[in-house]
C-alpha positions as CSV (number, residue, x, y, z in Angstrom):
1,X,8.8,-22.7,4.7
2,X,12.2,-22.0,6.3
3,X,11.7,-20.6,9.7
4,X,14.0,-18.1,11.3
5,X,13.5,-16.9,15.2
6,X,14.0,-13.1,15.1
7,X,16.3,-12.8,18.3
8,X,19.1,-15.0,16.9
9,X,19.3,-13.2,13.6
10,X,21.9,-10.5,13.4
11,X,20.2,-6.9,13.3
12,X,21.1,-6.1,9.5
13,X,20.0,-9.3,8.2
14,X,16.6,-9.2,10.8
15,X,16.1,-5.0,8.7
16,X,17.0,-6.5,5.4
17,X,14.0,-9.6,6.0
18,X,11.1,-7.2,6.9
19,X,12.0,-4.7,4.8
20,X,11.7,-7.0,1.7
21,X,9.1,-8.6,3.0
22,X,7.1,-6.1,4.2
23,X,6.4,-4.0,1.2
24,X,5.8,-1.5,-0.6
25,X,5.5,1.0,2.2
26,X,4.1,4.3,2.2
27,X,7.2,7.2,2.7
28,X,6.7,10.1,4.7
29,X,8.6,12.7,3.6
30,X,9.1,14.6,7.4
31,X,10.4,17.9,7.3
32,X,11.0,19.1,11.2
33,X,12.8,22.5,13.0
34,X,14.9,22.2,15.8
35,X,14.4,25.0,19.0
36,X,17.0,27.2,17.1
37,X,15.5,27.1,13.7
38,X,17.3,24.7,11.9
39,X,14.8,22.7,9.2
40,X,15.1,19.3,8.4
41,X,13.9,17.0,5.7
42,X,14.4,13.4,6.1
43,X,12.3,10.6,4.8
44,X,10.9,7.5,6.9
45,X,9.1,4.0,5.1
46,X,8.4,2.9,8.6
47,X,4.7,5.2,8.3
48,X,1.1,4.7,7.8
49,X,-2.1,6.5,9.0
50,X,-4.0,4.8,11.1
51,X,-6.9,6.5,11.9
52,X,-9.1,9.3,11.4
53,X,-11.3,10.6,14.2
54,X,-8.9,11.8,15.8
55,X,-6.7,11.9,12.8
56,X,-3.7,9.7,13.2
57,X,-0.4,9.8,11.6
58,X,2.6,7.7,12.3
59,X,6.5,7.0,11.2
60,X,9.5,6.1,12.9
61,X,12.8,7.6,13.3
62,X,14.3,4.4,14.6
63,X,17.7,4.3,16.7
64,X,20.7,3.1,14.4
65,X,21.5,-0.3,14.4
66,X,25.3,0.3,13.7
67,X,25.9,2.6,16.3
68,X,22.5,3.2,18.5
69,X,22.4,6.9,17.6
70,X,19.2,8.8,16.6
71,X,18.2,10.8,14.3
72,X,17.5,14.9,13.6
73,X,14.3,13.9,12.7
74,X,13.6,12.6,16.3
75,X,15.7,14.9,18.5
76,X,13.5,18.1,16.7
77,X,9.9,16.4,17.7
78,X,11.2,16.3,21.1
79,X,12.1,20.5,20.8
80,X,9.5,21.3,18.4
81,X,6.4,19.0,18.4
82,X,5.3,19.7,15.2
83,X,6.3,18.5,11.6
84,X,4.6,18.2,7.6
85,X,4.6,15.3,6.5
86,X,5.0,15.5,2.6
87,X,3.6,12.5,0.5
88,X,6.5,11.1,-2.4
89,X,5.6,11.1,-6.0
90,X,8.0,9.9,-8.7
91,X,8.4,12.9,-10.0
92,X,10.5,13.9,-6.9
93,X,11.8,10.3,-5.6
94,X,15.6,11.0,-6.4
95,X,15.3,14.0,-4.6
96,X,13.7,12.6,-2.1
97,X,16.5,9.7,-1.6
98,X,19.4,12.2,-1.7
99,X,17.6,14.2,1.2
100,X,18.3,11.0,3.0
101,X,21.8,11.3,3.1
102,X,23.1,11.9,6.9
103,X,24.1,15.3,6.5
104,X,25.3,17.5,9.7
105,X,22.1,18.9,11.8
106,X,23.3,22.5,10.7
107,X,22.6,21.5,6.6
108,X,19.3,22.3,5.2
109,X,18.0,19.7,2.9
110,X,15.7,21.2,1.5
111,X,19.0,23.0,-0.3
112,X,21.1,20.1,-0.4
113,X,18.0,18.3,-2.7
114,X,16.6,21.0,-4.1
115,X,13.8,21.5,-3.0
116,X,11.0,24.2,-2.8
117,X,10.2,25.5,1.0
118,X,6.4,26.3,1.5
119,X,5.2,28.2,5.0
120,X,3.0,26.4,7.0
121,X,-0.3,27.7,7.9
122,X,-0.9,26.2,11.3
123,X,3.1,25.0,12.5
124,X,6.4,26.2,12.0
125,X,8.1,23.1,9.8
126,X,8.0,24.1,6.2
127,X,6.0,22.0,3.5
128,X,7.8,20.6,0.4
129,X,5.8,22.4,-2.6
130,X,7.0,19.7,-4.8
131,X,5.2,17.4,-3.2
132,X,1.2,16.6,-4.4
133,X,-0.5,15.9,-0.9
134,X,1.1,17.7,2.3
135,X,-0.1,17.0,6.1
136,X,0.7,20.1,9.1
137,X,0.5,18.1,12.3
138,X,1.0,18.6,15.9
139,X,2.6,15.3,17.1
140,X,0.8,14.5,19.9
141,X,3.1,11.8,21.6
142,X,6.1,9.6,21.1
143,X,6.8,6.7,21.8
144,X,10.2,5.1,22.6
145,X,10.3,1.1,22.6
146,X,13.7,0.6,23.1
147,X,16.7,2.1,23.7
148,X,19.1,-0.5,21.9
149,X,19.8,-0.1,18.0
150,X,16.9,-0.7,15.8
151,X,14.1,-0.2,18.5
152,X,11.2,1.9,16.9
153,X,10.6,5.8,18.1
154,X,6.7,5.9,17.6
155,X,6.1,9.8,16.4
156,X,2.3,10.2,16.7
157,X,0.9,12.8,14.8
158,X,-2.4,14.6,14.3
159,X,-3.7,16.8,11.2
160,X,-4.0,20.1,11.5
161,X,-3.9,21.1,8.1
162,X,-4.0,19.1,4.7
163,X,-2.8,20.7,1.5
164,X,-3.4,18.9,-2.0
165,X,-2.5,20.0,-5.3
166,X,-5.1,20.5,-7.8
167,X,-3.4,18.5,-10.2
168,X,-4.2,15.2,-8.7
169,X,-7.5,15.4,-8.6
170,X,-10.0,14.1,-10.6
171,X,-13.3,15.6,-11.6
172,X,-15.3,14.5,-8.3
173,X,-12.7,16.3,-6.4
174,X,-11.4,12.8,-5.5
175,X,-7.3,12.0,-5.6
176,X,-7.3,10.3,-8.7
177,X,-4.5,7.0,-8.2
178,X,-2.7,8.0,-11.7
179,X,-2.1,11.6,-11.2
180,X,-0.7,11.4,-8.3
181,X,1.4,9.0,-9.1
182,X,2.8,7.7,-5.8
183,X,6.0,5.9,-4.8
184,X,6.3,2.9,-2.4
185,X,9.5,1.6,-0.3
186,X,10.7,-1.9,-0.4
187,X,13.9,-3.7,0.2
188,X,17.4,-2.9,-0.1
189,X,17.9,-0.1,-3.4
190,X,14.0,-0.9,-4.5
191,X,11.0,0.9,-4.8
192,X,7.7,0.8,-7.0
193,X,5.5,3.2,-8.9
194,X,1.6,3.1,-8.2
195,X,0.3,4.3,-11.5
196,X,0.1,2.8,-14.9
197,X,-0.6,-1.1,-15.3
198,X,0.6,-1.6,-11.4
199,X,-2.5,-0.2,-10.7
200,X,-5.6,-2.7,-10.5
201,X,-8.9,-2.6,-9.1
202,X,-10.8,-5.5,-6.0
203,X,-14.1,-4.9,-5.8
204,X,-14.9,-4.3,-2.1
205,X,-17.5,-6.4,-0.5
206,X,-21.0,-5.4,-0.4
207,X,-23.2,-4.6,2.8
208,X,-24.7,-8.8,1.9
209,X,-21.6,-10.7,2.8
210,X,-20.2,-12.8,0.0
211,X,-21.1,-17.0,-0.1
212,X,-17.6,-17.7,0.5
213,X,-15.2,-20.1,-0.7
214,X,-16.4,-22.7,1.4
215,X,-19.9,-22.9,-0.3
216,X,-18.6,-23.6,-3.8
217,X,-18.1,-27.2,-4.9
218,X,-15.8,-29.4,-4.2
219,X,-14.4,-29.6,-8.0
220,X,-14.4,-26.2,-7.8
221,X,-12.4,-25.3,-4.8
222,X,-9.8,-27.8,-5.3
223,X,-9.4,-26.9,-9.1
224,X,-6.0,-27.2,-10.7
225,X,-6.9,-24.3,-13.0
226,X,-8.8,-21.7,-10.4
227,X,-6.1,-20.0,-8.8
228,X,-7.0,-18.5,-5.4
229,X,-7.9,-15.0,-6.6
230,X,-10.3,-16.8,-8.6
231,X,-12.0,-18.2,-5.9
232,X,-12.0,-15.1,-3.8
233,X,-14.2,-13.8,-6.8
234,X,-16.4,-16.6,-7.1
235,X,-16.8,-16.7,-3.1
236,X,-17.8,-12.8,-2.9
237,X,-21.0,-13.0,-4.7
238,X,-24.0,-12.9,-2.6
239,X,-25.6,-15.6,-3.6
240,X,-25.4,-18.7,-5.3
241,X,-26.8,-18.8,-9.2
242,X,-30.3,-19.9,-10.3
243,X,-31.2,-22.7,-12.3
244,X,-32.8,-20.7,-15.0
245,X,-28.6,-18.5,-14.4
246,X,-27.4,-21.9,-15.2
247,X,-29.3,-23.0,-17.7
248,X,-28.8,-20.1,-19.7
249,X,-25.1,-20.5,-19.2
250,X,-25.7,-24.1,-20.7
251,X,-26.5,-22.1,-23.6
252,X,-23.7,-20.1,-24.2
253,X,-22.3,-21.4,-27.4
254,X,-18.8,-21.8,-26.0
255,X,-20.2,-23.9,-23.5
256,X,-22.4,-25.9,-26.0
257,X,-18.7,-26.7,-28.2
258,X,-16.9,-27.8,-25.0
259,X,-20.0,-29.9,-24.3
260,X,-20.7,-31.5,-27.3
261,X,-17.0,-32.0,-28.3
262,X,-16.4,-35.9,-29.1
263,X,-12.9,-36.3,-28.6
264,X,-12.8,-35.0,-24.9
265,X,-13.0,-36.6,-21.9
266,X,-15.2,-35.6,-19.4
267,X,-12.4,-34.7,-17.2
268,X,-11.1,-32.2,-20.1
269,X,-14.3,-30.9,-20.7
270,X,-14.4,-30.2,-17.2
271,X,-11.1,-28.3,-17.5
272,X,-12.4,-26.2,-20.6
273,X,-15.4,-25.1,-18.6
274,X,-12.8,-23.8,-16.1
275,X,-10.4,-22.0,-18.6
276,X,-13.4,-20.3,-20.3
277,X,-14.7,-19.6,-16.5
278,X,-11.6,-18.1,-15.6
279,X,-12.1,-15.6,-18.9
280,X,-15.1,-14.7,-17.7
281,X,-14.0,-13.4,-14.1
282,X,-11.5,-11.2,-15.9
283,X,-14.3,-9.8,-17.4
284,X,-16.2,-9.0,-14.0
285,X,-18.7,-11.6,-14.7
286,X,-18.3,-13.6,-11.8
287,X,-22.0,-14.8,-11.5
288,X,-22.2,-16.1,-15.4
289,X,-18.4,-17.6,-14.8
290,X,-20.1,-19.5,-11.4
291,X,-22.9,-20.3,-13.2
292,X,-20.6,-22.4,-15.7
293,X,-19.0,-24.2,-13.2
294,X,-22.1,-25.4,-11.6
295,X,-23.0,-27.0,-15.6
């Protein structure tokens, strides 16, 4: 690993490292009002929620590291505490990047990008209507940690109002991952689209914790032909498999022609049994593929 200490890099080489590295990231696409009515619309990648009772929002305006200066975004909070913060879809993502440009504090983006203002119910900012999932919050605190460029301006918000379009739900009333169809921020000019074969599904683990790697065997954990998300599979069932699991698996008539084959070496029927394990867990079997390995 090449090691780098973080306060001898320069400050655009330090933003371009954890930017790329740190990714994707959620965007929040912030539009604010300034005490004389002035909207803005500005988006920030440095966001997440992180909690909800009370709800919790929070993205940073960060100072400049050219030139130390702040931005609209963070001089409104500080008139007007309040702000919608508008999820990005693709739909709406090169919109969303040309609202990013540093216009004057006097230029509406929502004009300059084209987009559609929506009144809020419970705050003054205006929602984006092109946007599928929109947040009204009251931002209950900021904080600054740092007055040089680059330090972080912590804008801490909390729901007051959420707003989803009908579109993106699925028939459970859930959001459904596809329809809405999210963007994520990563380095430099890149982002990525969180719909379509990007999409995949981890099984969460159940109220029984799984065995674990550790339990498996030694042939298995330190298999040339498991990778590690194999093992995480095999280590999250709850419980090791039968004899009568693996006898049946014995069975299995793949199993019985890597077995019985003459011209392999026990060491390569070994690796077939893995390779036809490793099938298996892409199927979601991962008790039948465990019970294989323990043949």
């Amino acid at each position: 690993m090449k090691r780098f200490d973080p306060h001898l890099l320069p400050l655009p080489k330090l933003h371009r490292t954890l930017l790329g590295a740190i990714a994707p990231r959620p965007i929040a696409f912030v539009s604010s009002v300034d005490a004389k009515g002035n909207h803005n619309l500005s988006p920030f990648s440095f966001f997440n929620a992180f909690g909800i009772n009370p709800t919790t929002l929070i993205f940073s305006p960060s100072r400049r590291g050219r030139d130390n200066t702040v931005k609209d975004t963070y001089e409104n909070v500080k008139e007007v505490p309040e702000v919608v913060i508008n999820v990005v879809n693709y739909a709406m993502v090169e919109q969303m990047s040309l609202a990013s440009s540093e216009y004057p504090s006097e230029v509406d983006e929502f004009i300059k990008a084209g987009f559609t203002p929506l009144p809020s119910e419970t705050i003054r900012p205006m929602r984006v209507k092109e946007s599928p999932a929109q947040f009204e919050c009251k931002v209950r605190e900021v904080i600054e940690t740092g007055d040089q460029g680059g330090a972080a301006n912590l804008v801490i918000c909390e729901i007051r109002m959420i707003h989803l379009h009908p579109d993106i739900l699925d028939t459970e009333g859930e959001i459904d991952p596809e329809k809405i169809d999210l963007v994520g921020r990563l380095g430099g000019d890149y982002y990525c689209r969180a719909s379509g074969e990007a999409l995949f599904r981890v099984a969460k683990p159940g109220r029984q914790p799984g065995i674990g790697v550790d339990i498996l065997p030694e042939n298995v954990r330190l298999s040339r032909t498991l990778s590690g998300n194999d093992l995480g599979k095999l280590g999250s069932i709850d419980r090791l498999p039968s004899p009568l699991e693996i006898k049946e698996a014995r069975q299995m008539s793949e199993v019985r022609d890597i077995l019985g084959a003459a011209g392999l070496s026990d060491k390569e029927k070994e690796t077939q049994l893995h390779l036809l394990a490793r099938r298996i867990l892409d199927s979601g079997e991962a008790r039948k593929a465990l019970s294989i390995l323990l043949i």
